[in-house]
PAZAPA-4460 file (N, C-alpha, C; in steps of 0.05 Angstrom, whole numbers, plus 32768, in hexadecimal, padded with zeros to 4 digits):
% residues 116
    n_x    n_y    n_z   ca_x   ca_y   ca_z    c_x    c_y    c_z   seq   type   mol
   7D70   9152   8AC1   7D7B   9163   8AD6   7D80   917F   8AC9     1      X     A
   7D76   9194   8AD2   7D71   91AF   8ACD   7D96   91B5   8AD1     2      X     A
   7D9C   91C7   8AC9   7DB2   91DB   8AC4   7DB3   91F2   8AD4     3      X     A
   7DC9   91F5   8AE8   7DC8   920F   8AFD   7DD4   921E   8AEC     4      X     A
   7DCD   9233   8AED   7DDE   924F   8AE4   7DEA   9263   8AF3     5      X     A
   7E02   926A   8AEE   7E0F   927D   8B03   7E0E   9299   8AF0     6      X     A
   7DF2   92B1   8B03   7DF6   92C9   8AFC   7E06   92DE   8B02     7      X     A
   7E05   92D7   8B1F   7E11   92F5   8B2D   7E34   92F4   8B22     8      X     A
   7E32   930B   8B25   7E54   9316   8B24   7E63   9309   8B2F     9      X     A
   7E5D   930F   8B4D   7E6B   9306   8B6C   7E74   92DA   8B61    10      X     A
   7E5E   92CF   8B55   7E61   92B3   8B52   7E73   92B3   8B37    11      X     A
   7E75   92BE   8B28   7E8D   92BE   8B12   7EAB   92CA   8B15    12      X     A
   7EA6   92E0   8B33   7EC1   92E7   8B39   7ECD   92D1   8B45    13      X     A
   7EBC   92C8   8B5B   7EC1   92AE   8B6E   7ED1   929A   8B5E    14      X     A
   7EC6   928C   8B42   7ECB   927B   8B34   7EE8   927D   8B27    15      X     A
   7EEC   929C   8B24   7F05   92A4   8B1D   7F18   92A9   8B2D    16      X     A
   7F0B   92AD   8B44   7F27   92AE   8B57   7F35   9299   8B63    17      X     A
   7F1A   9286   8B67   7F24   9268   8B74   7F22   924F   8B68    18      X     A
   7F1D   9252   8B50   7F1D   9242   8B44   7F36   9230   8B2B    19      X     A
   7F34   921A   8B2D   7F43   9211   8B13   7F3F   9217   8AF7    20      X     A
   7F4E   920B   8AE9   7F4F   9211   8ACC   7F4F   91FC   8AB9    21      X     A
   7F3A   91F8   8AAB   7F49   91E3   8A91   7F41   91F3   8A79    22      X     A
   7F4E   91E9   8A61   7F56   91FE   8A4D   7F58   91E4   8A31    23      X     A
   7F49   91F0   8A22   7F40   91E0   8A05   7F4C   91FE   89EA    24      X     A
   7F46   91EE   89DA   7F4C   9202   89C3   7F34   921A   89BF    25      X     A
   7F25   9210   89CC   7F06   9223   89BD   7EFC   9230   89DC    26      X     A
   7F04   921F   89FC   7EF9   922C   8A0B   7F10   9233   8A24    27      X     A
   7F0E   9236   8A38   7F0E   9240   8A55   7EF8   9234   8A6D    28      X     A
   7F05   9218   8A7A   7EED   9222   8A8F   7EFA   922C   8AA9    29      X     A
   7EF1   9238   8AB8   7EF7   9231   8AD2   7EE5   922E   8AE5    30      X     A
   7EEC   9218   8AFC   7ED2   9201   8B09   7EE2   920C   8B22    31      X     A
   7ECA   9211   8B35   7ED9   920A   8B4D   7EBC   91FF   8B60    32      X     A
   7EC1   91F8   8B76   7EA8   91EA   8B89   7E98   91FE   8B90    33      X     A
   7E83   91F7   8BA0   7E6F   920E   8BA1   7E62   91F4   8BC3    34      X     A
   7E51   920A   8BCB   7E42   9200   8BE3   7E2A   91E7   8BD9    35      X     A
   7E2B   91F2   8BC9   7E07   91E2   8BBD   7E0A   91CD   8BB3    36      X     A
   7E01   91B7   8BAB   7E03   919C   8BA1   7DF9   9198   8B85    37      X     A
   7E00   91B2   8B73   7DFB   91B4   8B56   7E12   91BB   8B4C    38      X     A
   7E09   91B2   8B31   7E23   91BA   8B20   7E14   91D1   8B0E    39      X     A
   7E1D   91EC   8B0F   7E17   9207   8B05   7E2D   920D   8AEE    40      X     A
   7E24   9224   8ADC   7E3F   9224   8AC1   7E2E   9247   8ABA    41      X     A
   7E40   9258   8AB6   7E4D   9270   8AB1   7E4E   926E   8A99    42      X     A
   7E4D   928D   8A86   7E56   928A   8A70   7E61   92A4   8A68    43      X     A
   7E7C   92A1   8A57   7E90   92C7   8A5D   7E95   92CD   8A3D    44      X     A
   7E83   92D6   8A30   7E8F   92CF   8A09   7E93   92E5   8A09    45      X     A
   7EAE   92F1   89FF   7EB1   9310   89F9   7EA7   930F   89DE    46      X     A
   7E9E   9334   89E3   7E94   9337   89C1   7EA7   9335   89AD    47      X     A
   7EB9   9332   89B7   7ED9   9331   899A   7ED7   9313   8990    48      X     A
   7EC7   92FC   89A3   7EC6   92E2   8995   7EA6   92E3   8974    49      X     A
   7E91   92F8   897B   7E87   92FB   8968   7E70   9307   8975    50      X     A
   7E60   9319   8960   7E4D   9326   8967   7E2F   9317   8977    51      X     A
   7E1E   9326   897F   7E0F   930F   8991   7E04   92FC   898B    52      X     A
   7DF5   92ED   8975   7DE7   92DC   8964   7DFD   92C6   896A    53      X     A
   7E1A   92CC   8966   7E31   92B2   8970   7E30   92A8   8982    54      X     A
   7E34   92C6   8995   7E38   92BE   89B2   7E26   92AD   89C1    55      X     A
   7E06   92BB   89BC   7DF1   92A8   89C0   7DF3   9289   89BA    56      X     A
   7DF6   9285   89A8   7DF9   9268   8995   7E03   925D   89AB    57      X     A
   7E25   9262   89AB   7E40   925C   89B9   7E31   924C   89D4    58      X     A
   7E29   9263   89DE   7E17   9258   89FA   7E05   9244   8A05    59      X     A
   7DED   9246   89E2   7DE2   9234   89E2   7DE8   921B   89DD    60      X     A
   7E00   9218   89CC   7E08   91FC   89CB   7E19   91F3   89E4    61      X     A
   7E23   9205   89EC   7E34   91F7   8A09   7E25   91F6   8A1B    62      X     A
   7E0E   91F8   8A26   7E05   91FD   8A37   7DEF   91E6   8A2F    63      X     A
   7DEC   91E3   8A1B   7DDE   91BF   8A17   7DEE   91A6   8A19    64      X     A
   7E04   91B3   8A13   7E12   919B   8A17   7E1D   9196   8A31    65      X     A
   7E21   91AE   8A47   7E2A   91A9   8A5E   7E12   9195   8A6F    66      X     A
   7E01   919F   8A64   7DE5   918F   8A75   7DDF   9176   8A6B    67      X     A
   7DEB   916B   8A52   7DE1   9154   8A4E   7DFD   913F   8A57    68      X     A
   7E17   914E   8A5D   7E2C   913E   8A6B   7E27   913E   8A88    69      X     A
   7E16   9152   8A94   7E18   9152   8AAB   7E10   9140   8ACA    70      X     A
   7E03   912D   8AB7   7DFE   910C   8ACC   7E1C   9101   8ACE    71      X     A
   7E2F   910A   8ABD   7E4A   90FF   8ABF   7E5E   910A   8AD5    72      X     A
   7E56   912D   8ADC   7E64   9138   8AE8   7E62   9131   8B08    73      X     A
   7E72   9132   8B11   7E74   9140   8B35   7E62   9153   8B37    74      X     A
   7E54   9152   8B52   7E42   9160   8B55   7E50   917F   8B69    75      X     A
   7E41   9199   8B68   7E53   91A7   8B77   7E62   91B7   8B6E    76      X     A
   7E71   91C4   8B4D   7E78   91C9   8B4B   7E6C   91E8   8B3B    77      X     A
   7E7A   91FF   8B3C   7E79   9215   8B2C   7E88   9211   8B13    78      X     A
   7E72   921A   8AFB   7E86   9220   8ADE   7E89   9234   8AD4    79      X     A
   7E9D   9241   8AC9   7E9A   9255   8AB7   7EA8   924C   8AA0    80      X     A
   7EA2   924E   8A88   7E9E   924F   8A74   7EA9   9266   8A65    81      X     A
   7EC7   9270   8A5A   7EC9   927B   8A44   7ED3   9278   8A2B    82      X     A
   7EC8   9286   8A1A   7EC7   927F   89FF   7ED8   9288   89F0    83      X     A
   7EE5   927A   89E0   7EF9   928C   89D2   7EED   9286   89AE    84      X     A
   7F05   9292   899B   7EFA   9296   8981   7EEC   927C   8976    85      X     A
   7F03   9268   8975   7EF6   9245   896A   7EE0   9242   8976    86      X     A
   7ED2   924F   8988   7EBF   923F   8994   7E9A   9249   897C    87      X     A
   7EAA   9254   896E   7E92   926A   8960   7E8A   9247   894E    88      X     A
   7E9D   923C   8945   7E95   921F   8927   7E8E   920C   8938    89      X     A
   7E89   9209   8956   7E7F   91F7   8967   7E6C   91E1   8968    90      X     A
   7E68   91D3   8965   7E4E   91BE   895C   7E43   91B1   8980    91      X     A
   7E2B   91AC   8977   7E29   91A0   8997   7E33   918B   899D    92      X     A
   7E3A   9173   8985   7E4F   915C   898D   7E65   9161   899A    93      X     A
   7E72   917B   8987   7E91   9175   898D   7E8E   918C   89A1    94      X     A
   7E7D   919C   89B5   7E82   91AB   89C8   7E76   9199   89E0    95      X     A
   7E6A   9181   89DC   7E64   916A   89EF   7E82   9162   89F0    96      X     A
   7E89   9151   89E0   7EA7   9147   89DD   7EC0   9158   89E9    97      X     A
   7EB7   916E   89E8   7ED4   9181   89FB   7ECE   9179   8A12    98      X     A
   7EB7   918D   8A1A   7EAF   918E   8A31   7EB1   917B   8A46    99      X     A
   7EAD   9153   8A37   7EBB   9149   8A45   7EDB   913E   8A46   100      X     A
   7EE6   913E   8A30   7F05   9146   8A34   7F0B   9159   8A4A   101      X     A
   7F05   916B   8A54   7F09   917D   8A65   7EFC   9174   8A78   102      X     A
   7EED   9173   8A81   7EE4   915D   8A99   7EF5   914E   8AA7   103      X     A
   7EFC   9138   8A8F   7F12   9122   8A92   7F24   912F   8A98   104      X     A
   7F34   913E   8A89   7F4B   914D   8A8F   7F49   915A   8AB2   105      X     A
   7F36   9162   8AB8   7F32   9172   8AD0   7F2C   9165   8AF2   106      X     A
   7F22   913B   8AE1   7F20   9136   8AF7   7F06   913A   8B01   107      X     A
   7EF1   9143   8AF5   7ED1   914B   8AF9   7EC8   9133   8AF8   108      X     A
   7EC7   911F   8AEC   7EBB   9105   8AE2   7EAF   90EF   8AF8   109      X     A
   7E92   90F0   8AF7   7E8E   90D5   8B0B   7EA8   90B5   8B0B   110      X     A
   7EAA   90B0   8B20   7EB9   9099   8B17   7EB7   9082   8B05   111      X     A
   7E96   907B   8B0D   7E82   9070   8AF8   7E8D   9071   8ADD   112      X     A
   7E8E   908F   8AD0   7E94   9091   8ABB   7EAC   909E   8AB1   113      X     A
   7EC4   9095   8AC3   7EE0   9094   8AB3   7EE4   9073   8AA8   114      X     A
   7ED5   9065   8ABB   7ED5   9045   8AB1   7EC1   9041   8A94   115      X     A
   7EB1   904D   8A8F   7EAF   9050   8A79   7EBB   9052   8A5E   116      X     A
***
């Protein structure tokens, strides 16, 4: 299952204005519902977390890992994604492993797989 992406402005203001919050040491997301029956993910790295070669990285690993948890998620929802400094030593394990801590934490989780 392919990965939606949220470009426009207007869909990351949206995300921020109506949306919830869960909060890790390394990220920020905030999720809120959307019309469409996909799960889409944002990404907000200021340049103060590290120059672009990081930032890139940062992205690339969360953004593999959102898609390979994402048979787990609720369908429907908007993500955004920000990054803070910790998130620069990130590995794709342990940014799989947040990502669903925060999930859990948030209540995203098929039911399927809270019984898990």
């Amino acid at each position: 299952m392919a990965c939606g992406r949220i470009k426009k402005s207007w869909e990351f203001k949206h995300t921020y204005r109506y949306g919830k919050t869960l909060v890790s040491r390394s990220v920020v997301i905030y999720f809120c519902t959307n019309k469409i029956c996909i799960n889409r993910i944002g990404f907000s790295i200021s340049k103060k977390v590290g120059k672009s070669v990081k930032r890139h990285r940062i992205k690339r690993v969360y953004r593999e890992a959102f898609c390979h948890i994402q048979g787990m998620i609720k369908q429907g929802f908007d993500f955004v994604l920000i990054a803070r400094a910790p998130a620069v030593e990130m590995d794709y394990h342990r940014a799989k492993e947040e990502l669903l801590y925060l999930c859990r934490k948030g209540r995203l989780l098929k039911q399927r797989e809270l019984n898990d």
